[in-house]
C-alpha positions in Angstrom: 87.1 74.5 100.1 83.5 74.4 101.0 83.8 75.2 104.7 82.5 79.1 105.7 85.5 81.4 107.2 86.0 80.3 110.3 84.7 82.6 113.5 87.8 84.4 114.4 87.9 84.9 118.6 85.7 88.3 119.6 87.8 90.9 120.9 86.8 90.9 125.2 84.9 93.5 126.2 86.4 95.9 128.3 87.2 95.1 132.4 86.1 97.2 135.4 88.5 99.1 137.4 88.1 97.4 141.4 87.4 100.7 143.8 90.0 100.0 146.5 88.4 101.2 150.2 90.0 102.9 152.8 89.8 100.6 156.0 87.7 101.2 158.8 89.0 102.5 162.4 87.6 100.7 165.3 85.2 102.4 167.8 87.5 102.7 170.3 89.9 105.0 168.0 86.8 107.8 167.6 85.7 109.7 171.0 82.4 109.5 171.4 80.0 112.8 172.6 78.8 111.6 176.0 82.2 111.4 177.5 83.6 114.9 175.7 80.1 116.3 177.4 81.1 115.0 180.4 83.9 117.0 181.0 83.1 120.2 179.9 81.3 122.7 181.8 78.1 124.8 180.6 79.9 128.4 179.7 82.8 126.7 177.8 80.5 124.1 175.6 78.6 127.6 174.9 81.7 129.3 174.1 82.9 127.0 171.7 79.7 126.4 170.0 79.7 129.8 169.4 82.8 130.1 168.0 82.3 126.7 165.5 79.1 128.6 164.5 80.7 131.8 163.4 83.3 130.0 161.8 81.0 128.3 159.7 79.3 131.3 158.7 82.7 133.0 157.9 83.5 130.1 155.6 80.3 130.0 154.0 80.9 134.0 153.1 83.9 133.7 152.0 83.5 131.0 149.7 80.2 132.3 147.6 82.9 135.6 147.4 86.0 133.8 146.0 85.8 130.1 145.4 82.0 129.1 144.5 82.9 128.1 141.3 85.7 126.0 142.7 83.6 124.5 145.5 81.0 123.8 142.5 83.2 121.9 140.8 84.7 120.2 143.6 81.1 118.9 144.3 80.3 117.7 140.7 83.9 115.7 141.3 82.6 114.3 144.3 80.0 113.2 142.7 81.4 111.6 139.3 80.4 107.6 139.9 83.6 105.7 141.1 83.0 102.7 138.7 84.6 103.9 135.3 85.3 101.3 132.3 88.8 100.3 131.5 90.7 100.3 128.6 91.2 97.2 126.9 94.1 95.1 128.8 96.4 95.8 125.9 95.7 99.2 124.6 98.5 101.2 124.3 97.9 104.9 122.5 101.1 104.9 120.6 99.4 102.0 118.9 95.7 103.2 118.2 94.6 100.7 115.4 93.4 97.6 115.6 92.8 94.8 112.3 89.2 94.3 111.8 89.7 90.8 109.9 93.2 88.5 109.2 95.5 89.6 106.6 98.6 89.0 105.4 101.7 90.8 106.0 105.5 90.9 104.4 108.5 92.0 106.4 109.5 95.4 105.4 111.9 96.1 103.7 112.5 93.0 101.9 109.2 91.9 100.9 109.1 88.9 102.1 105.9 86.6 103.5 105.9 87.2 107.4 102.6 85.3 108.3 98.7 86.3 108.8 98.3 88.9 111.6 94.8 87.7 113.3 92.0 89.9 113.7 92.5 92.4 116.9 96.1 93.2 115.9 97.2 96.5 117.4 99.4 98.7 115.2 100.5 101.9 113.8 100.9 103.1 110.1 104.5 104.8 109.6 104.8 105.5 105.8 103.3 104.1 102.8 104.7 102.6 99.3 102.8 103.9 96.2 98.7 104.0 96.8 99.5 99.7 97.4 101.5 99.2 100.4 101.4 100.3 103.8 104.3 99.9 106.3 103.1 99.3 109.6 104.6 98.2 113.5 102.8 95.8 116.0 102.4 96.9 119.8 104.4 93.6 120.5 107.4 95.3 118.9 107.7 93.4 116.0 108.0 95.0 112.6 108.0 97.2 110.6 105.9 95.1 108.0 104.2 95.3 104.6 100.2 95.1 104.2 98.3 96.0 101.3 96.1 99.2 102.2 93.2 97.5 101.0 93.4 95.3 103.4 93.4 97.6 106.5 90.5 100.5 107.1 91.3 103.6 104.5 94.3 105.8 106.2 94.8 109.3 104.9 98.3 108.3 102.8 99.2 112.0 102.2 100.2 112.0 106.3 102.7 109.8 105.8 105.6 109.7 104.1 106.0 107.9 100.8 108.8 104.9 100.9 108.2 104.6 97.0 111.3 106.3 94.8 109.5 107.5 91.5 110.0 105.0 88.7 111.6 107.2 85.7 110.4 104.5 82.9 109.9 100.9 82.7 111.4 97.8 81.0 110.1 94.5 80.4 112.6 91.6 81.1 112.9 87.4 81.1 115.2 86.5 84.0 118.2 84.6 83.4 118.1 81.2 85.2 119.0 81.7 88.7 118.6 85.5 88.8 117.0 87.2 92.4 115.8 90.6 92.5 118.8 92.0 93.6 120.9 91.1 90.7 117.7 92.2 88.2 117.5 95.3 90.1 121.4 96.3 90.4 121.7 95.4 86.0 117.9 97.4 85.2 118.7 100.4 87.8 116.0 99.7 90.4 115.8 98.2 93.9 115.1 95.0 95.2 111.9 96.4 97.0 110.5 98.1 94.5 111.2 95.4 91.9 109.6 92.6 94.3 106.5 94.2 95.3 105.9 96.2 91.8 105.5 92.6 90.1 103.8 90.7 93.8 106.9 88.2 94.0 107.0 86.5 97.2 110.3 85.2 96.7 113.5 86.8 95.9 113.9 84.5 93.3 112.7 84.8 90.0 113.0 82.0 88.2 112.0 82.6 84.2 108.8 84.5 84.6 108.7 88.1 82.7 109.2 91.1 84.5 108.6 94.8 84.4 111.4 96.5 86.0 110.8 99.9 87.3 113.7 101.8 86.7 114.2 104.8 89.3 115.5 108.3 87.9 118.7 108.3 87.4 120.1 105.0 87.4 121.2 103.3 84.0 119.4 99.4 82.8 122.3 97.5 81.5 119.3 94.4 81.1 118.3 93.4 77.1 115.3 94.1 75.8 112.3 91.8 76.1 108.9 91.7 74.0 106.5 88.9 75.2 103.5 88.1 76.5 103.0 85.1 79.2 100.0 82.9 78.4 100.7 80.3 81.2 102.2 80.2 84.1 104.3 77.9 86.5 103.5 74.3 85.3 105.2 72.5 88.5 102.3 73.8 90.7 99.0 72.4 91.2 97.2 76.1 90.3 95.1 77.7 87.7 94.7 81.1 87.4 90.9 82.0 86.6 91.3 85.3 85.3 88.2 87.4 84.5 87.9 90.1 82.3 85.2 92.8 84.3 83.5 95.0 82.1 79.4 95.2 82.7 77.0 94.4 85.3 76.5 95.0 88.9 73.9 92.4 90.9 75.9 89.8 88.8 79.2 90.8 90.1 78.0 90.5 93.6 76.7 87.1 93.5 80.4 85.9 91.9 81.8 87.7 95.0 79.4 85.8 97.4 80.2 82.3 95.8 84.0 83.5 96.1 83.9 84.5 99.2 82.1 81.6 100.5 84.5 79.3 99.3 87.7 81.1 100.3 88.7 81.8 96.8 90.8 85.0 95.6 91.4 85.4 91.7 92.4 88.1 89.1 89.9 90.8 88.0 91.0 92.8 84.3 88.7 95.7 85.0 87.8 98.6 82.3 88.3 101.7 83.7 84.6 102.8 82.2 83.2 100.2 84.5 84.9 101.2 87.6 83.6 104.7 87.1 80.3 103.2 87.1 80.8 100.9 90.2 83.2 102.2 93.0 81.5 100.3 95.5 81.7 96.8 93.9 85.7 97.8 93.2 86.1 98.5 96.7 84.6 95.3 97.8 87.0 93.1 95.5 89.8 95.4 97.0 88.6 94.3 100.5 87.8 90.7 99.5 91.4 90.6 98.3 91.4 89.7 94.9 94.1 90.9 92.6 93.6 93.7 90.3 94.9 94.0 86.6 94.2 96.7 83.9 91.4 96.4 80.8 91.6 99.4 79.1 89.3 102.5 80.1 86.8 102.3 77.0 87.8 98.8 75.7 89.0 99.9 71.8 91.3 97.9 70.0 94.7 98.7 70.8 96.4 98.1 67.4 94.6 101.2 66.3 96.0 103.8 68.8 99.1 105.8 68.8 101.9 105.1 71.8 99.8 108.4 73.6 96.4 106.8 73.1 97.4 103.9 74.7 99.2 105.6 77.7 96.0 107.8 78.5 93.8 104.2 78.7 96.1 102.6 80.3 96.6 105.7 83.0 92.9 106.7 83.1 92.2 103.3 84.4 94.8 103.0 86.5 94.2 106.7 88.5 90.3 105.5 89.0 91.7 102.4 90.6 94.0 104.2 92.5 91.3 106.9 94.2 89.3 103.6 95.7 92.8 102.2 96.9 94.1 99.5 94.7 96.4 99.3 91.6 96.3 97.6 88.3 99.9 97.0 87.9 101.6 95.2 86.9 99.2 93.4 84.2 97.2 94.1 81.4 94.7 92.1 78.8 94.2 93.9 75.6 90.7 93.9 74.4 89.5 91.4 72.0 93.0 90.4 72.7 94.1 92.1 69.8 97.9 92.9 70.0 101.2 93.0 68.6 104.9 93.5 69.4 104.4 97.8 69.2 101.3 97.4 71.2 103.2 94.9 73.4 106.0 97.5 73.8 104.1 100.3 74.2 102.1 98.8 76.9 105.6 97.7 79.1 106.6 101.5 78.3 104.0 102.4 80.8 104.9 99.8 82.9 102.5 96.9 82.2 102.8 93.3 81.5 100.6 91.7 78.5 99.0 88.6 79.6 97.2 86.5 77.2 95.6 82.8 78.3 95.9 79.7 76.7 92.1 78.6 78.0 89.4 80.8 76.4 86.1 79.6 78.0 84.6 81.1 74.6 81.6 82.8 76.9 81.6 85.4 74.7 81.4 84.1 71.6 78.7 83.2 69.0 74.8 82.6 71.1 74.4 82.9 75.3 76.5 79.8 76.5 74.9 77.7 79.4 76.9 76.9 82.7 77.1 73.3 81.8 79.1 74.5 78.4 80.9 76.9 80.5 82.2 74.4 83.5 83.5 72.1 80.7 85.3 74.3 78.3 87.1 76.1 82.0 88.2 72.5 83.1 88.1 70.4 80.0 89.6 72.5 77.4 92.8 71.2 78.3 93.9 67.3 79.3 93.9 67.1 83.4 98.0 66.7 83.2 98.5 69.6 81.5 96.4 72.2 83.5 98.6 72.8 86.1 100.1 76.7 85.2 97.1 77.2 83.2 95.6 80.8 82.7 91.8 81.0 82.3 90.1 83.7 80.2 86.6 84.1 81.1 84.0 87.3 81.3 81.5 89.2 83.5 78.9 90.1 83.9 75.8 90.9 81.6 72.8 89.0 82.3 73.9 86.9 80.0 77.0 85.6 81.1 76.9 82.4 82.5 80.0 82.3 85.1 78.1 83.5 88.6 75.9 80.0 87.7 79.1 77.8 86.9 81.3 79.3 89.3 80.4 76.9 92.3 80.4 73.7 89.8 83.6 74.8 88.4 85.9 75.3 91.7 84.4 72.0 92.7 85.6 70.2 89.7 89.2 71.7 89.3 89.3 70.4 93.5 88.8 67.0 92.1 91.5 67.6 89.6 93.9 68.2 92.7 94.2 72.0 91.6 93.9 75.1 93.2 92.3 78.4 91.5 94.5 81.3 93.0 95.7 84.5 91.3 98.1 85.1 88.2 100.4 86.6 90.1 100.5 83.4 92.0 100.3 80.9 88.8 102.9 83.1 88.0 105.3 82.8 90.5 108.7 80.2 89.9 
């Protein structure tokens, strides 16, 4: 879509307190001093002047003795300006933190979409769910809800208590026609929760798209064993995934990030863990632009030529970089070069990753610099218009070289007049 995000309403500025004022008496409540005058004689006005005058003096003593701090203070009171500023209307302390943009939110603990909380939300955090989730409750009393904690300011997780049961080991599984998380999670040994948000389903169904099943200590997988990696997604939707595999650059990263967020566009970054090293504050803008994270390696080697260990410690090296900025890579990872096979493939789902190939290679890296022109056509042309629906999209960035920052605008323009959408895998994914 071409239109800028919308101006979300401004928060109101705080009201005024009104000073409410004591009513006046009338005169003829208060005496005045000509008619008490006029009825007292000389030696009894003097008397009692003299008497008001040494009281005054006795109270004056007394209180530099014993209370002229106290009468200081009283004073400063006095003098405090009556006009304060209000709280907001709607403050309420038990509910401290307010959403600085819109976001989406899942109810908790199913997982499943709730709606977009508008910006100015009130809420509380009450536990998290890995380094990923956060569980929060609105001050209108509805809740308790998922939200991503990239989404929300950063919130010191070790405060609150972790929802997430410790996965023992993982398994990678194909859904049986009809299947829904709970009957995957009862057969692999895990729980519906976990299972839903580990792989980003929004639906309890789960149609015939792979899996990895995190299996909690001390439960039992009765599911078979699966070896395969997806290279297209749902074909019965009108999406593509563009999936982009991060691994250099920095001023050319932020001008694909502009271009996305200008046209309201969210997508799947494979990032190598030696770039993110390199860049935490460009990762921690694609957290916070809400694009979906997936794992590249940390130091991009072949993978065919490590050991099971060797490929755990890229895999996990990446993935704990990630994690200290405050996203995930799970559940997805591209192999460099895309070189693979099935022990590579295994190995990968041991440590609870899902290979993901593509079947449209925009060939940006291959042979002499490709123009945007070239690039636009292979990303959109590569592939009949019928048959792109459910397509995944390799493509690179971002040496100075690469040409998607320059093709990106032409090339969400043109799959719009295809009648497709450019959204996430996990969404190209979904049944």
């Amino acid at each position: 879509m071409d239109e800028r995000q919308p101006d979300w309403e401004q928060e109101q500025s705080p009201s005024t307190e009104p000073i409410r004022r004591r009513p006046r008496r009338s005169r003829r409540q208060i005496p005045v001093l000509p008619q008490i005058l006029a009825g007292t004689s000389t030696t009894t006005l003097l008397i009692g002047l003299g008497i008001v005058m040494a009281s005054i003096i006795l109270l004056v003593i007394v209180g530099a003795l014993f209370g002229g701090s106290d009468a200081r203070t009283a004073a400063e009171a006095t003098a405090t300006p009556l006009a304060l500023t209000a709280p907001p209307a709607d403050f309420d302390p038990a509910f401290p933190l307010q959403l600085e943009r819109p976001i989406v939110a899942w109810f908790a603990p199913a997982g499943d979409v709730f709606d977009a909380l508008p910006t100015g939300t009130r809420y509380r955090a009450i536990a998290h769910y890995g380094a990923e989730w956060v569980q929060i409750e609105l001050a209108d009393e509805q809740g308790p809800f998922w939200v991503r904690s990239g989404d929300i300011p950063p919130l010191p997780l070790d405060s609150l208590p972790d929802l997430m049961p410790p996965a023992s080991s993982y398994q990678m599984y194909l859904p049986e026609a009809g299947e829904t998380v709970y009957a995957v999670a009862e057969r692999g040994g895990s729980e519906p929760a976990l299972l839903k948000l580990y792989n980003n389903l929004n639906s309890v169904q789960v149609g015939n798209r792979p899996l990895i099943v995190p299996q909690v200590a001390g439960r039992g997988s009765t599911l078979p064993a699966t070896v395969i990696a997806p290279n297209a997604g749902n074909p019965s939707r009108p999406y593509v995934a563009l999936t982009i595999d991060l691994e250099a650059g920095d001023e050319r990263v932020t001008q694909l990030l502009d271009t996305f967020r200008e046209q309201q566009v969210r997508v799947t970054f494979f990032v190598l863990g030696r770039w993110v090293e390199q860049h935490p504050q460009l990762l921690r803008q694609i957290i916070a632009d809400g694009h979906e994270l997936a794992n590249h390696s940390y130091s991009h080697p072949d993978f065919r030529s490590l050991s099971d260990a060797q490929i755990a410690a890229e895999l996990n090296r990446t993935e704990a970089l990630v994690q200290e900025l405050g996203g995930t890579t799970r559940p997805y990872f591209r192999p460099p070069y895309g070189a693979s096979n099935q022990r590579v493939i295994e190995a990968v789902a041991a440590q609870g990753y899902l290979s993901v190939m593509w079947n449209v290679d925009s060939q940006d890296t291959v042979g002499s610099p490709k123009t945007p022109e070239f690039l636009l056509n292979s990303m959109t042309a590569t592939l009949p218009p019928e048959a792109l629906p459910g397509a995944i999209i390799l493509t690179h960035c971002c040496n100075t070289h690469h040409p998607l920052p320059d093709a990106l605008f032409a090339t969400l323009h043109r799959f719009r007049e295809l009648g497709l959408e450019v959204r996430t895998l996990s969404e190209v994914l979904e049944p």
